[in-house]
N, C-alpha and C positions, 0 to 999 in steps of 0.2 A: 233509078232502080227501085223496086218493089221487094220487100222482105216481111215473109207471114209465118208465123209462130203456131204449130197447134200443136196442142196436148191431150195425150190420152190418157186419165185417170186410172183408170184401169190398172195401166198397165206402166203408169209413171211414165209412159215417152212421150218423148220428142219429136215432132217432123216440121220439116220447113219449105217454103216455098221461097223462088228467087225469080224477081221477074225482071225482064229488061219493057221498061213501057215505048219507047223509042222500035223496037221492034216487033215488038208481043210475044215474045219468046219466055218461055220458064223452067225453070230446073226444078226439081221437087226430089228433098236429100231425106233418107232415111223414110220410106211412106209407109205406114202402118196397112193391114190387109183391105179393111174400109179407106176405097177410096174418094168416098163421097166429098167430104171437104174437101181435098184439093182440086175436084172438078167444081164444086160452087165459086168457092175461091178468085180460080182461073179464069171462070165466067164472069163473075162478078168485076174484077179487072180486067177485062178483055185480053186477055197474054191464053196462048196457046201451049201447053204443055208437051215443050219438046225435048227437054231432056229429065232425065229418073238417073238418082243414083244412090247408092247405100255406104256405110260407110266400113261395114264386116258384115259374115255373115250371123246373123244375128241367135242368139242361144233364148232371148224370151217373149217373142212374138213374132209372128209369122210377117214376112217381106212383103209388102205392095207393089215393089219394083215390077216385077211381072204383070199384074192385076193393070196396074196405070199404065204401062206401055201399051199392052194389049188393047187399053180403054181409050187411048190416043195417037198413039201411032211413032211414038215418043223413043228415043236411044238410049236404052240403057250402059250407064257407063259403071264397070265392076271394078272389082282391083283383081291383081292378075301379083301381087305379092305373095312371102310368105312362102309355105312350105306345100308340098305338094296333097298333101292329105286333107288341105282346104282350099282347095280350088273349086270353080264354080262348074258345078257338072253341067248348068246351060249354057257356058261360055260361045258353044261355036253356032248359036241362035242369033239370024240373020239381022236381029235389031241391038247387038250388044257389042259392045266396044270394050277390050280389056286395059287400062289405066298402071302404070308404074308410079314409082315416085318420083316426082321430076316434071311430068307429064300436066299439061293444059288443056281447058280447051275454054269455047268462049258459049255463053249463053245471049247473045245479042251485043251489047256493050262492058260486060259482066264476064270476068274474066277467073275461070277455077283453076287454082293451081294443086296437083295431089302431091299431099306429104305422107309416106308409108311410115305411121306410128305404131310399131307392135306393142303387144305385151299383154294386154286385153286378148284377142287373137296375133297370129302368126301374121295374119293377109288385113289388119285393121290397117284403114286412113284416114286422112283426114283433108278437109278442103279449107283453102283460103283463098279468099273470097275480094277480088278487086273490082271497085265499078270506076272502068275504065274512062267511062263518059266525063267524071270530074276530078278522076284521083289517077292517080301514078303509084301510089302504096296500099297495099292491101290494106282492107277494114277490118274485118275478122278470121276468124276459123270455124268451121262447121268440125264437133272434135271427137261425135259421137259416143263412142264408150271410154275415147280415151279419157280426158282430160271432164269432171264434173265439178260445178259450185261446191269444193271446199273438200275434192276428194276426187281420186281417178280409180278408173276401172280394175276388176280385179282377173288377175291372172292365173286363178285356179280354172276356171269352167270346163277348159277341155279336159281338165283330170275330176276332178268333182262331176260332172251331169255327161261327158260324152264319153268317158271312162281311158283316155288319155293318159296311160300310169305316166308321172315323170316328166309332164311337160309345165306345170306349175312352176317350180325352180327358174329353170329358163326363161318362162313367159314376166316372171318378175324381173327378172335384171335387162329383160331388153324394154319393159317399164321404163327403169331409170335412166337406162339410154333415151328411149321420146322425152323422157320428162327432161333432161340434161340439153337436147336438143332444143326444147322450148324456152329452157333458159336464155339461150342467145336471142329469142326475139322480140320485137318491141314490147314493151309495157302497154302501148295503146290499144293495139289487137281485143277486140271484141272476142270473147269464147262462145260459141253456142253448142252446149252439147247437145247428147241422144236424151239423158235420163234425170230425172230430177228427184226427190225426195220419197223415199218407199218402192224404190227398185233395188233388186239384188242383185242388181251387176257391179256393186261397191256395197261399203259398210257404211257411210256417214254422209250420201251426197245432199247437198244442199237444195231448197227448196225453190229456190228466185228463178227465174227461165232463164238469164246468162249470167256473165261475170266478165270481168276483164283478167289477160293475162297479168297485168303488172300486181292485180287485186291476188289473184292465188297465189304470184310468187310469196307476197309476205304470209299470206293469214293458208293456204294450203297447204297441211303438213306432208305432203307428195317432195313438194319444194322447198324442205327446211333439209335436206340430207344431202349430204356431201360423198358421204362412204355408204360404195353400193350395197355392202353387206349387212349395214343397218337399214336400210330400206328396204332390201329384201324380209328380212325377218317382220319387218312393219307390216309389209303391205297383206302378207298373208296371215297375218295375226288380228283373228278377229273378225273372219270374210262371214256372212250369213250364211245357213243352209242354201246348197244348190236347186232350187226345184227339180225333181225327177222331170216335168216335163222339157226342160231346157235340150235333155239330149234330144228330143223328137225334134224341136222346133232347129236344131242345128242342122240335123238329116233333110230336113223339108228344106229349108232355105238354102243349103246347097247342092240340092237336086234339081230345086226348082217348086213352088208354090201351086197344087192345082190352081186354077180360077173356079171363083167362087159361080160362076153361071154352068158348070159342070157337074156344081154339088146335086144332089139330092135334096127336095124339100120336105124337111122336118114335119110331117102329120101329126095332128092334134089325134089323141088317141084314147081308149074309155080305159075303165078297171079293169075291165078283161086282159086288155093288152098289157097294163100293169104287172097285173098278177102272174102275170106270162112269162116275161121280162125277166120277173123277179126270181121266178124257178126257174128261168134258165143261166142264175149268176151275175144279170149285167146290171152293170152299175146305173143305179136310179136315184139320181139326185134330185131333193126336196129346195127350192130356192125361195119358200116363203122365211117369213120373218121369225126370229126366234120364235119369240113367244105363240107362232102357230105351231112351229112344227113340237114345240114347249107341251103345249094344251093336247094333240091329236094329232099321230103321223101316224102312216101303214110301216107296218113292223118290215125294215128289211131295207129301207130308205136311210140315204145319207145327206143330213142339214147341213146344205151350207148355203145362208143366208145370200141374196142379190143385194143386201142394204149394205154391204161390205163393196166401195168401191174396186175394190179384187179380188170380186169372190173367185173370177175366173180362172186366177193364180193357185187357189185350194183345191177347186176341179182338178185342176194339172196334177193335184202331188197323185190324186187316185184313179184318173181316167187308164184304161187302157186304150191305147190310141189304135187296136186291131180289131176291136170289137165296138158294136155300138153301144151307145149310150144314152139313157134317156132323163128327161127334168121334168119336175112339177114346178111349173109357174106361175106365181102370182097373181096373173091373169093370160086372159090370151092378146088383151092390146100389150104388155110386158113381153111376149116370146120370140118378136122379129128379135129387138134390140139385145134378149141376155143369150139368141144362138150367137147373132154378131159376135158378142164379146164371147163367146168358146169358140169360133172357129178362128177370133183374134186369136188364138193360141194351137191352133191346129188340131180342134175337136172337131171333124169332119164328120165322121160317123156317127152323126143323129139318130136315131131310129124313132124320135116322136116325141111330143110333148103330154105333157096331161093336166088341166086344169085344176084347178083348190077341190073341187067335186067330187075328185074320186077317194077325200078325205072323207067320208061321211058316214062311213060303216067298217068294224072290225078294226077301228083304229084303234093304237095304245097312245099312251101321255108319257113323256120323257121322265126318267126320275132324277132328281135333282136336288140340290143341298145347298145350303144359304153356309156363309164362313162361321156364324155363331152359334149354330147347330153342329158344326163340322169342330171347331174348337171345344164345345161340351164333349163329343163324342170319342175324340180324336185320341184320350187317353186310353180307349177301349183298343186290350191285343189285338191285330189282325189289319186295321185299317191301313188301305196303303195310298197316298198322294201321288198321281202320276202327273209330272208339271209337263205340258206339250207346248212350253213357249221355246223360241232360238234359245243356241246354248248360250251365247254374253247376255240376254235378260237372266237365265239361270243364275251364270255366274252372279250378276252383281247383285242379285239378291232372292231370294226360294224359303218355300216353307222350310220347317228342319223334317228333315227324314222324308222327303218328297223327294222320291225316284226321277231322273229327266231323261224323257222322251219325246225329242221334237216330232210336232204333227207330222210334218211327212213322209219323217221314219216308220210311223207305227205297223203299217206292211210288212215292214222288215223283224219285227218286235214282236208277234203276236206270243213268241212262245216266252216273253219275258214279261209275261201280263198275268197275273191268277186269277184263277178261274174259281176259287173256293174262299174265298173273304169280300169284304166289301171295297172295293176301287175308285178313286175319288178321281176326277178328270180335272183338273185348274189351267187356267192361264191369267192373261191380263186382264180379260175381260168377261171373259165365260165364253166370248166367240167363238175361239179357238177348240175352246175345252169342250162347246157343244160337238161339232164336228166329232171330235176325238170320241165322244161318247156313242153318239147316232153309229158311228162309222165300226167301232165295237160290237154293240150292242146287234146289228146287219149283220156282223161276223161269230154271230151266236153267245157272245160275253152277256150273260143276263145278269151281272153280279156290279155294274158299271154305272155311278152316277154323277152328273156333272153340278162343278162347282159353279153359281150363279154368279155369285159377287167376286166384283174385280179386285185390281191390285191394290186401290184405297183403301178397300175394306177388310179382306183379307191379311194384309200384310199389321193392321191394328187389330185383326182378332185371333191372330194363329202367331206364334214363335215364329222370325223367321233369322236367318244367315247367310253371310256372304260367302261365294268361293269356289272353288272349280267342284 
């Protein structure tokens, strides 16, 4: 048996590869929208990709399962669990097979058994995984969103990003059911999940690519509860901000995924076309590095750095996914790779890019405040702190009298923002806090400046305090 690990930075996932070398058969579980690794991969170990499957349908990047059958010729296997409101609208497409829990099948020597683990979604599973060739008992479980290194999935999303009133509650206690289920089974079971460290589909997960189950029973506080009603109060206490884009990416994924060879190609575009863009409302995001878009950007453009492993995830909170959208990249050898990572997320609608060049006239300079200028000044009436980090960094610790608004909210906040004193943007790093300001300052706040210095320094040159 053959087993290959790959990870998307990006976007914190997980996909895997399962090969049978005795037959040249392979499964490919969870495949991210690039399917380029799995076809090197596959090549590379001579194994044909004959089966795709996913484990839910997924709320924060767009499903490859389509992209890869289509690229191979490969059976997609879905789950057919769950409630009717998440069902796969490409179910009755000629290369798809729907999956219960209970249910087998074999990838060569390689034998996948599905287990229907809700609580994460309605229709989530999970596979365990035997290589029949030398074993009689299963070696792991492929566990997707359910089960993560040192923390499982969270059961808000269809009420937080797909607007789901009412099914959070629910989604938590049939949690404790999978999770009470896993309790009965072996300690040796290899876990491999979907998502690793700096994904929002959990609050705490861990950062190592697996774990073992008998490892999470002790140290996973998922598997330290006994009484469902303290777990429940756990599990939803403390979930991160939902990305706005989550609801689109759930729409897309169980519709069905365009392929990517249907798309439209992203043209390289001048300052005319900018400037065009820009009176017409649509969102033009700047993807150089702070400190450019810092020194010189066109008034009306929104910073959010490509040096941020996820910038793709900050696109999300602000793209509208009906209209186009355009980026200034870093270069033009830079713009295959950062559309990639936005249609990883189901930013289809490109309408162009524009090179660093079209910086070069009529541009303004970010304004901006250091914590020890900001601390001299800060006794002066009128100054207001708006902190745009998630609300538990708030909690555990914020300037005092710093207002919080997490970034993605601000959309929804603009009428809670003043427009006649000075407004100070902070977060952990200033990363954060540029976005918030760029993104303002587009929305005609010309009174808005971002805090440079991080939490080191600030939190030693401003007052701060803990607490809701």
């Amino acid at each position: 048996m053959i087993l290959k690990y790959f990870y998307d930075e990006h976007l914190a996932q997980a996909s895997y590869l399962v090969g049978c070398a005795a037959t040249g058969e392979a499964l490919v579980v969870d495949p991210a929208r690039d399917i380029t690794p799995y076809l090197a991969m596959a090549d590379k170990e001579g194994l044909r990709i004959s089966h795709v499957t996913e484990t839910h349908i997924h709320a924060d990047f767009v499903s490859g399962s389509r992209e890869l059958a289509h690229a191979t010729g490969a059976t997609i296997y879905l789950s057919d669990m769950g409630t009717a409101d998440w069902k796969y609208a490409y179910a009755d497409d000629p290369n798809v097979i729907l999956v219960r829990d209970g249910d087998s099948f074999m990838v060569g020597n390689v034998r996948i058994q599905v287990m229907h683990t809700p609580g994460h979604t309605p229709e989530h599973i999970s596979f365990m995984l035997t290589d029949t060739a030398g074993a009689n008992k299963p070696m792991g479980i492929f566990t997707g969103d359910f089960i993560f290194a040192g923390d499982v999935g969270r059961p808000d999303l269809l009420e937080a990003a797909a607007g789901m009133v009412g099914t959070k509650e629910p989604g938590a206690r049939q949690q404790f059911a999978s999770v009470e289920r896993f309790k009965a089974l072996p300690d040796y079971l290899q876990i491999w999940p979907g998502h690793g460290a700096g994904s929002a589909c959990g609050k705490a997960l861990g950062a190592i690519p697996s774990t073992t189950l008998g490892y999470e029973k002790l140290f996973n506080p998922a598997f330290q509860f006994d009484d469902e009603d303290a777990f429940v109060r756990w599990l939803l206490d403390g979930q991160p901000e939902a990305p706005r884009y989550f609801a689109q990416m759930k729409k897309v994924n169980k519709l069905g995924p365009a392929l990517l060879e249907t798309l439209p190609t992203a043209a390289r575009l001048d300052r005319a076309a900018l400037d065009a863009a820009l009176r017409d409302g649509a969102l033009v995001v700047d993807l150089r590095t702070r400190e450019d878009f810092e020194r010189a950007h066109v008034m009306g453009t929104v910073s959010i750095p490509a040096t941020s492993s996820n910038f793709s995830t900050y696109v999300g909170w602000f793209v509208d996914f009906d209209r186009p959208m355009y980026a200034i990249v870093p270069s033009d050898a830079d713009a295959d790779d950062l559309i990639a990572g936005l249609r990883a997320i189901g930013v289809d609608q490109i309408g162009g890019t524009f090179t660093p060049d079209v910086v070069d006239e009529e541009t303004t300079a970010l304004p901006v405040i250091n914590a020890q200028d900001l601390a001299q000044r800060l006794p002066q009436n009128g100054i207001r702190i708006i902190d745009v980090r998630g609300k538990s960094e708030y909690v555990e610790e914020h300037i005092v009298g710093a207002q919080h608004i997490a970034l993605g909210y601000l959309p929804q906040h603009l009428q809670d923002i003043p427009r006649d004193t000075l407004v100070v943007m902070q977060c952990a790093s200033g990363y954060r806090s540029q976005i918030a300001t760029s993104y303002l300052r587009a929305r005609g706040f010309d009174n808005i400046v971002n805090l440079t210095d991080g939490h080191e320094v600030w939190a030693r040159a401003l007052p701060t305090e803990a607490g809701a």
